[in-house]
C-alpha positions in Angstrom: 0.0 0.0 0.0 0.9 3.4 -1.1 0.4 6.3 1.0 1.0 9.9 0.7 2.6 12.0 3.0 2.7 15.9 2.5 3.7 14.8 -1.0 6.0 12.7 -0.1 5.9 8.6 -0.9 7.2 6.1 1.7 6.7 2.3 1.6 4.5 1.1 4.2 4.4 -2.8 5.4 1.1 -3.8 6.3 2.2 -6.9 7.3 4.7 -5.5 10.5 2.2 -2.1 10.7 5.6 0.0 10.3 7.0 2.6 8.1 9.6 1.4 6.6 11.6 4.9 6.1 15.3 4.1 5.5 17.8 1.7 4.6 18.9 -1.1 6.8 21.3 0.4 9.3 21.1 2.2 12.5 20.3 5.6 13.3 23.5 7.9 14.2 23.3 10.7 15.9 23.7 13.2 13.5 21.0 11.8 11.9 18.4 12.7 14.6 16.4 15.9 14.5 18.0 17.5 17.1 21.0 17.6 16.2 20.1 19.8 13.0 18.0 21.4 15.5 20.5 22.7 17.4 22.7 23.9 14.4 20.3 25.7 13.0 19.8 27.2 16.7 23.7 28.4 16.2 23.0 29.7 13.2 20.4 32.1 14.8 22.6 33.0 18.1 25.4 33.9 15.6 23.0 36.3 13.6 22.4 37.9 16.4 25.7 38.4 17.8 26.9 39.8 14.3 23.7 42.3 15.0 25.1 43.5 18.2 28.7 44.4 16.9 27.0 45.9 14.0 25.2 47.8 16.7 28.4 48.6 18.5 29.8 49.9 15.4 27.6 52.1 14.4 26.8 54.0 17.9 30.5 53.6 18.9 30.9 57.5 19.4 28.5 57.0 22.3 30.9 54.1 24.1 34.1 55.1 22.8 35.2 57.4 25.9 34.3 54.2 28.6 34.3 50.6 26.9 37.3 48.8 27.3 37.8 45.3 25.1 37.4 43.4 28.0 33.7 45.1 29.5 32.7 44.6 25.8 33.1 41.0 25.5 31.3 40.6 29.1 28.7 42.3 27.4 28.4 40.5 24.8 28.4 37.5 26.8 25.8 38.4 29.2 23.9 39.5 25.8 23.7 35.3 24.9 21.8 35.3 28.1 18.5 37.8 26.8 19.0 36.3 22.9 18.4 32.8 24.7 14.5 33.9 25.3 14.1 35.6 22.1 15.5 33.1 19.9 13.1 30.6 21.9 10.0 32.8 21.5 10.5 33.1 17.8 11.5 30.0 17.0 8.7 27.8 19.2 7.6 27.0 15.7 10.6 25.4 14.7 11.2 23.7 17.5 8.1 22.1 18.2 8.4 20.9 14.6 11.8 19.1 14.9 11.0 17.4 18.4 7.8 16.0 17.6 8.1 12.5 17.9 5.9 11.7 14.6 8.5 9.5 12.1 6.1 10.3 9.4 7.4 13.8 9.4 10.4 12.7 8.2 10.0 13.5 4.5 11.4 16.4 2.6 8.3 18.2 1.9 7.9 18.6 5.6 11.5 20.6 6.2 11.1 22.4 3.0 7.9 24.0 5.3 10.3 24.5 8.0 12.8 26.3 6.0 10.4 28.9 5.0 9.2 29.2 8.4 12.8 29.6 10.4 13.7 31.7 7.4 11.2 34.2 7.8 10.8 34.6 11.4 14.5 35.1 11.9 15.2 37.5 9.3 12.4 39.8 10.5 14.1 39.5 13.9 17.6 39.7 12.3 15.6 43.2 11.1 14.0 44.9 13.8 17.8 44.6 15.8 19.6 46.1 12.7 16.6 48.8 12.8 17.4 49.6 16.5 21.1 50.6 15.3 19.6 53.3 13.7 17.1 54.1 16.1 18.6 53.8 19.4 20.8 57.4 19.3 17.3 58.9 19.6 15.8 57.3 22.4 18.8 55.9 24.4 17.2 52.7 24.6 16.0 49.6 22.8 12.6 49.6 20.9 9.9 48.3 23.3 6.1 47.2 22.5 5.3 51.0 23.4 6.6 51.9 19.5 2.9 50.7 18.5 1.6 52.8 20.3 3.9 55.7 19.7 3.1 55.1 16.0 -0.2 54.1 16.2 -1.9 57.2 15.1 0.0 57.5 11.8 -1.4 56.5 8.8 0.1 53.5 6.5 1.2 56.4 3.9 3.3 58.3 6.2 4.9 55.1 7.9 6.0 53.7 3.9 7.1 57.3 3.9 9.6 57.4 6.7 10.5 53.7 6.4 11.5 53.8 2.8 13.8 57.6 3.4 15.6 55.3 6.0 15.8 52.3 3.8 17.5 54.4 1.4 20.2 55.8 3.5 21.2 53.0 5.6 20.9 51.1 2.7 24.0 48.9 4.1 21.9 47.7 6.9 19.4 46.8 4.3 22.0 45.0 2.2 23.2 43.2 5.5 19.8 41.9 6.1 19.3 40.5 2.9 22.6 38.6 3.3 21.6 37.8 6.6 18.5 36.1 5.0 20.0 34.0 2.4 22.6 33.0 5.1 19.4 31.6 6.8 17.8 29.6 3.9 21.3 28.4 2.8 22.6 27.5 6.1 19.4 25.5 7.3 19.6 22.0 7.8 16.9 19.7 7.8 16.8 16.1 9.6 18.9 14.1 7.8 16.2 11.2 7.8 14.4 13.2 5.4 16.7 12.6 2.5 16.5 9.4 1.6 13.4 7.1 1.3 14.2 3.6 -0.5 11.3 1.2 -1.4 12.0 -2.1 -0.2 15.7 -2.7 1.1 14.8 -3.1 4.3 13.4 -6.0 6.5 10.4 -5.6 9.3 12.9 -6.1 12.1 15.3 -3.6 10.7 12.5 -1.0 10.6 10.9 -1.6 13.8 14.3 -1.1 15.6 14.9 1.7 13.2 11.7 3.3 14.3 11.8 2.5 18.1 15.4 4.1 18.3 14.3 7.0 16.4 11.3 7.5 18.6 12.8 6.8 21.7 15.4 9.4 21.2 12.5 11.9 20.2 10.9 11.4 23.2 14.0 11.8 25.0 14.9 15.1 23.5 11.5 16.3 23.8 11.3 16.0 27.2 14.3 17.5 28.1 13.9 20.2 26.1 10.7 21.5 27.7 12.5 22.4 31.4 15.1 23.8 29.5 13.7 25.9 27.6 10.9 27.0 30.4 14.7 28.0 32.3 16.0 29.5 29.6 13.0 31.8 29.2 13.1 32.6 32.8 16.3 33.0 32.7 17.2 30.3 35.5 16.1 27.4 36.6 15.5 28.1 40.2 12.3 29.5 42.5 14.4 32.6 43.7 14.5 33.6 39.7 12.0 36.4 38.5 11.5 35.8 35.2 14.1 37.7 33.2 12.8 41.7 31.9 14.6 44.3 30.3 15.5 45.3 33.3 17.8 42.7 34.1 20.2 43.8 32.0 21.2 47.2 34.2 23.0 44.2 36.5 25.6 44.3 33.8 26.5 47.4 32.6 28.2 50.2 34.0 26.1 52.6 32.5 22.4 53.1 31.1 23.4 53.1 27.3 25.3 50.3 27.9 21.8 48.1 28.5 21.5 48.6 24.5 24.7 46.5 23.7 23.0 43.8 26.0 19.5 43.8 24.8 18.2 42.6 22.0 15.3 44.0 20.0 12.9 40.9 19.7 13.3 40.4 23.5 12.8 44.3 24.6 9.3 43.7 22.3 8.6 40.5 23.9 9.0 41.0 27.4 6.9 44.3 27.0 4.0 43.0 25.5 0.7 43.3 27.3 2.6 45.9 29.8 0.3 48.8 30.4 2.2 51.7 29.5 2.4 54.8 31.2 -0.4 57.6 30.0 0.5 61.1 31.1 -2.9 62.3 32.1 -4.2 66.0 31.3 -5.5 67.1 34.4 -4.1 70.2 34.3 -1.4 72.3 32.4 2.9 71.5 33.8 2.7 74.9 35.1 0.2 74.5 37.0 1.2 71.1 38.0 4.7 72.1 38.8 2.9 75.0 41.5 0.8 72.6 43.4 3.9 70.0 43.6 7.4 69.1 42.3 9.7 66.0 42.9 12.7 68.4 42.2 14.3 68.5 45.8 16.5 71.8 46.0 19.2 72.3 48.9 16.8 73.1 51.8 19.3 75.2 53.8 23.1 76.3 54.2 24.2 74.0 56.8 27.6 72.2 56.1 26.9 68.7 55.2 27.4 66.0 57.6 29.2 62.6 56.3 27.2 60.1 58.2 26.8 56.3 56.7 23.8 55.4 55.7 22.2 51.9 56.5 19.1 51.1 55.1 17.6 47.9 56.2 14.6 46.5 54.2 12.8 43.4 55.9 11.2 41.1 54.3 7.2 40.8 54.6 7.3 42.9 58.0 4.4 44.2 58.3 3.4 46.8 61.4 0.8 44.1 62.7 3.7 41.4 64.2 5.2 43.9 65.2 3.9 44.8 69.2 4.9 48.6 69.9 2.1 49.6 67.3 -0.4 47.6 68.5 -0.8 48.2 71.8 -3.8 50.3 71.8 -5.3 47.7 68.4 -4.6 44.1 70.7 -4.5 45.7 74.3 -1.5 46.5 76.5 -0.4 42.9 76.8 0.2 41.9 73.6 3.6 41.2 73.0 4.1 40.7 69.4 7.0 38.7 67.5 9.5 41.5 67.6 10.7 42.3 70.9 14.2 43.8 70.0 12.6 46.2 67.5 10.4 47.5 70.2 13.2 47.9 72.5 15.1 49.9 70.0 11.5 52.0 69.0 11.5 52.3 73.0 14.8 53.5 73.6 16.0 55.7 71.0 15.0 55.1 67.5 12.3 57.0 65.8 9.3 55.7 64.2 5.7 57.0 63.0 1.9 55.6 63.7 0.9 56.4 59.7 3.8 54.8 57.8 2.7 53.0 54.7 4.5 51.1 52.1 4.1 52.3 47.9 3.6 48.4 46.9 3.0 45.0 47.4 5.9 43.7 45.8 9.6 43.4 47.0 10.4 44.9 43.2 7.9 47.7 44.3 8.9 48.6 47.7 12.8 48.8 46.2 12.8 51.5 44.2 10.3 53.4 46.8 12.3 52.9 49.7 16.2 53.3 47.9 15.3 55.6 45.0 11.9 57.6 46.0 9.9 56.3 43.2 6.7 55.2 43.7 4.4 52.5 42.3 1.6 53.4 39.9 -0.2 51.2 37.8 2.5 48.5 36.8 6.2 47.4 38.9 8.6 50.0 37.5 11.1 47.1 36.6 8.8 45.6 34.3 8.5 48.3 32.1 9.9 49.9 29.6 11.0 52.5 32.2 13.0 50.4 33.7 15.8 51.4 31.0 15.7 54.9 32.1 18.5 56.8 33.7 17.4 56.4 37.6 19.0 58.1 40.9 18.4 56.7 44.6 20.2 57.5 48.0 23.8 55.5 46.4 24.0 57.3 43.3 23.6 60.4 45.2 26.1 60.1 47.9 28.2 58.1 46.1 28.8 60.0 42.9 28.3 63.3 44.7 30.2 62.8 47.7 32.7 60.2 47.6 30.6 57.8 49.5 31.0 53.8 49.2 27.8 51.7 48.3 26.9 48.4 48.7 23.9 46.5 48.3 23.3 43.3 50.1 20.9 39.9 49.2 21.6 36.8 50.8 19.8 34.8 47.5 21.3 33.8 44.3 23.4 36.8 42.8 20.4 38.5 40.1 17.7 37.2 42.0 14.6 39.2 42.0 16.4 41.7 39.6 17.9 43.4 42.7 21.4 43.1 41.2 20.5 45.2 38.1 18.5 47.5 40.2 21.2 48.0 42.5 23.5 48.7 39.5 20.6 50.6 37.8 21.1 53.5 40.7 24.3 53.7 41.5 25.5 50.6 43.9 29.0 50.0 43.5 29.2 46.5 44.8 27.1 43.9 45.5 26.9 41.2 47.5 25.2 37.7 47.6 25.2 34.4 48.1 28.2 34.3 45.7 30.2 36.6 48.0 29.0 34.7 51.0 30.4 31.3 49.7 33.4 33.1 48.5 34.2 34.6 51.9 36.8 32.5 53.9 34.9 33.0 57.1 31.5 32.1 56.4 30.0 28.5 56.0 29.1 28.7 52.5 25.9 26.7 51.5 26.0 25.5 55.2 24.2 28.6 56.0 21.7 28.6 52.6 18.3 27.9 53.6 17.5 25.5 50.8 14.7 27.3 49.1 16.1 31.4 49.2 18.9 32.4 50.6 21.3 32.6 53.1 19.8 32.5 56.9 19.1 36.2 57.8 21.0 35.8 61.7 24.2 34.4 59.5 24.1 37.0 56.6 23.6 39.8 58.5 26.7 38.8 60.3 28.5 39.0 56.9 26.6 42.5 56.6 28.1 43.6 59.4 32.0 42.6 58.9 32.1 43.8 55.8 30.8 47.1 56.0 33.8 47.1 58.8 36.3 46.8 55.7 34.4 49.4 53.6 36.0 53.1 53.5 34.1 56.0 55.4 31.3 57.3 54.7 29.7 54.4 53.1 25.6 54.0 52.3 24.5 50.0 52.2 21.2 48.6 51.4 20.6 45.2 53.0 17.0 42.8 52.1 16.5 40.2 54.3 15.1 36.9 53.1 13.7 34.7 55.6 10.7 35.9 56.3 9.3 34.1 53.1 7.5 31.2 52.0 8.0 28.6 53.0 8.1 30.5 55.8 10.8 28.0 58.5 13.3 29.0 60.8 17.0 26.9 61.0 16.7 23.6 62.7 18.6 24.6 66.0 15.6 27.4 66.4 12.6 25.0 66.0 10.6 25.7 69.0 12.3 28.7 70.2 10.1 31.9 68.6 6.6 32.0 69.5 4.2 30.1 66.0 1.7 33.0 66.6 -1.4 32.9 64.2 0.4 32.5 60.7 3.3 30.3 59.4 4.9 33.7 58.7 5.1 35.1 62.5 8.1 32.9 63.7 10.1 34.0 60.8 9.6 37.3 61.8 10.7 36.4 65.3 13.8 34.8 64.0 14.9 37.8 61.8 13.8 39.9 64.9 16.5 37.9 66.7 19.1 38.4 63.9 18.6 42.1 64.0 19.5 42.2 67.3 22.5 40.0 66.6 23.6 42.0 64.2 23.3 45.4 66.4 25.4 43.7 69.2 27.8 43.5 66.3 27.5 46.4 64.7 28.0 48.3 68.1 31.0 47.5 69.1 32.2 48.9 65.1 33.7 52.0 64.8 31.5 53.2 62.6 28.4 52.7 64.3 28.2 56.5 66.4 28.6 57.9 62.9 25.5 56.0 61.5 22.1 56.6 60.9 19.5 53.5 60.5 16.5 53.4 58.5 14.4 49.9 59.4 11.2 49.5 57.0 9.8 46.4 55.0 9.4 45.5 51.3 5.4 45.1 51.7 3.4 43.3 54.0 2.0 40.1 54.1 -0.9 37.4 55.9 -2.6 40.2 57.1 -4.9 38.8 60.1 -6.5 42.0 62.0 -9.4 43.7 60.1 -7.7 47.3 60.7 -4.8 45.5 58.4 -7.1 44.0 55.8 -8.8 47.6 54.8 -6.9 48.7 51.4 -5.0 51.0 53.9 -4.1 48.4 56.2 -1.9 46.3 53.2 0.5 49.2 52.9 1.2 49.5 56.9 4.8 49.0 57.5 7.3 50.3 59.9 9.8 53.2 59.5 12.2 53.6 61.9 15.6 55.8 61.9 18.0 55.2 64.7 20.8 57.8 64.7 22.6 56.0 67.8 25.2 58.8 68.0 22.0 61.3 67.5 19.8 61.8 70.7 17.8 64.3 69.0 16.2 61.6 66.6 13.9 59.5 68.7 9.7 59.7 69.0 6.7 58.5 68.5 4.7 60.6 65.5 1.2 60.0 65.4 0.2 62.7 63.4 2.3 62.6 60.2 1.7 60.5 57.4 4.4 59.1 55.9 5.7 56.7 52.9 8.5 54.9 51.7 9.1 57.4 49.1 10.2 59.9 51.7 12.9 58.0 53.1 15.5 59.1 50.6 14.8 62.6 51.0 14.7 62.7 54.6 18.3 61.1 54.8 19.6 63.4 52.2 18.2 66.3 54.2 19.0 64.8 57.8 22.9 64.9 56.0 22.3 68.4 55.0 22.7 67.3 51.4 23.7 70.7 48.8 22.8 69.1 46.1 18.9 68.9 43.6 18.0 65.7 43.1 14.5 64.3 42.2 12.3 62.5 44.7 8.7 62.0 44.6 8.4 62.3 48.6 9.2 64.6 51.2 11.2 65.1 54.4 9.6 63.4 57.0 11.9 65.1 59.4 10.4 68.5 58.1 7.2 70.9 58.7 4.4 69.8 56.6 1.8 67.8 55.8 3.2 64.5 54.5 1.0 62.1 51.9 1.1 58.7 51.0 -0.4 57.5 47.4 -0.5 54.2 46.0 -1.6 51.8 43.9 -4.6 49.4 44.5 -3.9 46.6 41.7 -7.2 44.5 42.7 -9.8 47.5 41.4 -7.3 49.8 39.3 -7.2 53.0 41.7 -5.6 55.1 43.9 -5.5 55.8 47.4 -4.4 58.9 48.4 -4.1 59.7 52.0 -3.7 63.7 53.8 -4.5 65.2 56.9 -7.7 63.2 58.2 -8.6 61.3 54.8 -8.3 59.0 53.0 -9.4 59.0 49.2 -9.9 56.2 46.2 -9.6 57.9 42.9 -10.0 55.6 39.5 -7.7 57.8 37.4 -11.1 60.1 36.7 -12.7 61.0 40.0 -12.7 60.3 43.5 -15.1 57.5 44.1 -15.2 57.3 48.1 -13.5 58.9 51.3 -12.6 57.6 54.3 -11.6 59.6 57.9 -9.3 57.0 58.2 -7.5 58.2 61.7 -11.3 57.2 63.5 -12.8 55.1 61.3 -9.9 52.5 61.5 -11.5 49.5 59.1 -13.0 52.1 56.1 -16.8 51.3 56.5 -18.0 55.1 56.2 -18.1 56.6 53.2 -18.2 60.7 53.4 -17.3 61.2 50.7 -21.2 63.0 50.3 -19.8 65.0 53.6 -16.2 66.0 53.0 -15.7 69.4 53.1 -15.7 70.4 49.4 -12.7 72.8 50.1 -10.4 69.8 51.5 -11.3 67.1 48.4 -11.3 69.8 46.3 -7.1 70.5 47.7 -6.5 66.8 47.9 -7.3 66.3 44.9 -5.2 68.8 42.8 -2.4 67.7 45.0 -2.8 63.9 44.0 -3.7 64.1 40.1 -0.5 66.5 39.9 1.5 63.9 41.4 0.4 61.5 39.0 0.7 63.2 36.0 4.1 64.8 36.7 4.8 61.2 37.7 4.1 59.5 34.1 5.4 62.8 32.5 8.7 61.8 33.5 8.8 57.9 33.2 7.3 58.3 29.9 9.7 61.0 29.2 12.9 59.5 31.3 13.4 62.8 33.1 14.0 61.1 36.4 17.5 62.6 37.1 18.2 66.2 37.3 19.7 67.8 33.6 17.4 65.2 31.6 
């Protein structure tokens, strides 16, 4: 019996129910799908590797000054690891066509399908990264999914227009591309089981042993491949990895523009996709914006500036309600809590406020609130497109401006939760992780890794604390703690020593609790530590129990504390202020007496004034915007509902009907400039002063 097969004839056997598709001999490996798979793979990385020197080439002028040979080829290494996703993306086609374990595939008709496909998917990639060569002087970084919207509005006659001007004078790059293309159809290799197909040279048992081997090893492939690819998309392998973003690629460079020579086009589009961009909103004109409220800080007096350190502590999922010395008057005087060396250190010295709120619920939300004084609105900073802009924070600052050391601290895997190319992204100098840890002679290594996160929090804040002992003077550090997060267990000589409380959660908070207190019996006894100031907050909180802490409000209650211990002045108990993680960075800078402008979205919390908080409420697409004795939920249009949040602790009473049409009226200016000066200058990457 004859059958045909995407025009392809193959002899079938009725009497063994087999294809018979080859001579009589085994198969070999180079004969197996995957291994023309993977060259035409090669092919693919080395296009795009030819795209980014072509791209380094023809922007040089802009790296010349800084890029030595060495940085360029780590850049072009870590650039393999964003082309990995892309090439995957665009060529699930492909692959999924070569691992199928289907032998009747196996005809020539079949890969001549293929070749078309590979050929035309890569080229247009191939195209859109030689187009970013071109394109990338003018916006400083690669093309995003935002350029359909950016073009959106123009008609097809105007788009033909300016495409075919700058197909005519880069016609090189056009030329390349064409090369490129043929390269791709020429190079392509098919499976070489699809070349030959004899009639009837081979026996049953022959062919069923052909065919078993050849699926077997199908299977095989296909089944590895899956995890590796899902990996290779994330960009690791491991539960501590986010998902790899454009922003990943500030861990890397040593400057913003040098994110382009890492990136790729396809991936920047990719990654993008489906990512609500910023819309400025036209609630009023800049000027008048710019008079009700501006994020550009000026020098706020003439007082010499001090050269303190600066240690900023962010704690993992700490959220004000394990925390006893603010719930006193919520649970009654005897309730304890799970942090008794924080309250001791609220009690005796520190200072800390009753309406302190976080910006997010994410630990890549609460960084850039609490290190850089950007606040979250509508969608994490890092995974935008915005995440390529040029970005300050409290290390680039002091560092850059007055001679200050950085470090940035995360007991995970180094690049976990894109804190390593954050940290780079605003100015950290170093960083330090669980590859430092293991490299350091006088720590246990692994011994001390949790075997989910990260390093224990009691041993790595050890290592925090010896090694900002062998950093120069002054020195700013940023230290997250990890083990306060799911699966939420404490090491095995602490089982049964911190209280369980209510959630799973509660005795990790105990146990970092106790590592904190650890590491300030170390850190005392430092030379440093008179000349320090402290700032203590969380990322977000987390298995809120309370219904004061369930309200919208009550998921952004966190502590700040600042603990100056060679500072009497700075201790107290505010409850009248509201405050936000967005005005920590400008209340160290002004506490330091800081002569420099610099832009920050919050305020001095040190200051005269009437602080704010505003954030974002991702389950019904709002704001909440809190002043004075209210509390307000805006949808981007109007203000919906208002709460006098400072008596009516779990928002049940609306007044909005009420509200003193005066004090809405104020509020509200105060919060829509805010957010429209806000997406002015992420859309417009003016968030640095001189941009």
């Amino acid at each position: 019996m004859i059958v045909l097969i995407f025009g392809c004839k193959s002899t079938y056997n009725s009497r063994n129910c087999v294809y018979i598709c080859g001579m009589k001999r085994h198969i070999s490996l180079s004969e197996l799908p995957i291994t023309a798979l993977l060259w035409n793979l090669l092919v693919v990385y080395c296009a795009y590797t030819l795209c980014r020197a072509v791209f380094l080439a023809l922007n040089w002028p802009m790296y010349a000054g800084t890029l030595t040979f060495g940085h360029t080829m780590e850049l072009f290494g870590a650039g393999l690891l964003f082309d990995t996703p892309a090439i995957l993306y665009t060529n699930a086609v492909i692959l999924l066509m070569f691992l199928l374990p289907l032998h009747w595939k196996e005809c020539s008709c079949y890969y001549r399908v293929a070749r078309w496909i590979y050929t035309v998917v890569n080229s247009i990639a191939v195209c859109v990264n030689l187009m970013d060569c071109v394109y990338f002087p003018f916006t400083g970084k690669r093309t995003t999914a935002s350029v359909f919207a950016e073009f959106g509005n123009e008609s097809t006659g105007e788009m033909l227009k300016i495409f075919g001007g700058q197909f005519v004078s880069h016609w090189y790059l056009v030329l390349l591309a064409a090369l490129v293309t043929w390269a791709f159809w020429k190079l392509f290799r098919p499976s070489k089981n699809a070349k030959h197909y004899p009639a009837n040279n081979c026996g049953a048992t022959d062919a069923r042993h052909r065919l078993s081997t050849y699926y077997l090893a199908q299977v095989v492939s296909l089944l590895v491949a899956i995890p590796m690819c899902i990996g290779a998309i994330r960009g690791g392998f491991t539960k501590a990895t986010r998902p790899i973003t454009i922003s990943n690629a500030n861990q890397y460079v040593n400057r913003p523009a040098e994110t382009g020579i890492v990136l790729n086009t396809p991936f920047s589009i990719f990654r993008t996709l489906k990512k609500t961009p910023f819309v400025i909103p036209d609630y009023m004109s800049d000027e008048e914006a710019t008079a009700v409220y501006t994020p550009v800080h000026q020098p706020a007096d003439s007082a010499a500036f001090t050269p303190r350190n600066v240690v900023v502590l962010i704690l993992e999922s700490y959220s004000k309600q394990h925390i006893g010395f603010y719930n006193k008057t919520l649970r009654g005087g005897n309730y304890k809590g799970f942090t008794p060396f924080l309250d001791s250190l609220i009690t005796n010295g520190a200072m800390t406020f009753k309406y302190s709120y976080a910006n997010g619920r994410k630990s890549i939300e609460g960084m850039p609130s609490v290190l850089s004084s950007l606040p979250n609105f509508v969608e994490p900073l890092f995974l935008t497109p915005a995440s390529l802009n040029a970005m300050s924070g409290l290390a680039r600052e002091l560092g850059e401006n007055k001679g200050y050391s950085t470090a940035f601290f995360h007991g995970a895997q180094n690049g976990s939760m894109g804190f390593q190319a954050f940290a780079r992204a605003t100015g950290f100098q170093r960083y330090y992780g669980r590859t430092e840890y293991n490299a350091d002679p006088n720590c246990n290594g692994d011994k001390d890794f949790d075997g989910t996160w990260a390093i224990w929090d009691e041993e790595f804040f050890q290592f925090f604390a010896q090694q900002m002992s062998t950093m120069r003077e002054p020195f700013m550090t940023a230290l997250f703690s990890a083990s306060s997060h799911d699966p939420f267990v404490v090491p095995e000589k602490y089982k049964g020593r911190f209280p369980q409380g209510e959630r799973p959660l509660q005795q990790c908070v105990a146990y970092t609790d106790y590592a904190l207190k650890r590491f300030f019996e170390t850190a005392s006894r430092q030379p440093w530590f008179q000349n320090t100031l402290f700032v203590i907050t969380a990322d977000h909180v987390s298995q809120q129990i309370d219904p004061f802490y369930r309200t919208t409000l009550g998921n952004y209650c966190v502590p700040i504390i600042l603990y100056a211990p060679g500072d009497a002045s700075l201790h107290g108990y505010d409850e009248q202020q509201v405050v936000e993680q967005i005005d920590i960075m400008p209340t160290v800078l002004s506490y330091l007496h800081y002569d420099k402008p610099y832009i920050a979205f919050g305020r001095d919390m040190l200051s005269p004034g009437d602080g704010f908080a505003l954030h974002w409420l991702p389950e019904s697409g709002s704001y909440e915007y809190v002043r004075g004795d209210y509390a307000l939920e805006f949808d981007g249009r109007q203000v919906t509902a208002a709460y006098q949040f400072r008596t009516d602790s779990t928002l049940s009473h609306n007044v909005l009907g009420t509200m003193p049409p005066t004090t809405r009226e104020s509020m509200e200016r105060h919060m829509k400039s805010i957010i429209q000066q806000y997406m002015q200058r992420m859309t417009t990457d003016r968030l640095t002063i001189g941009r």
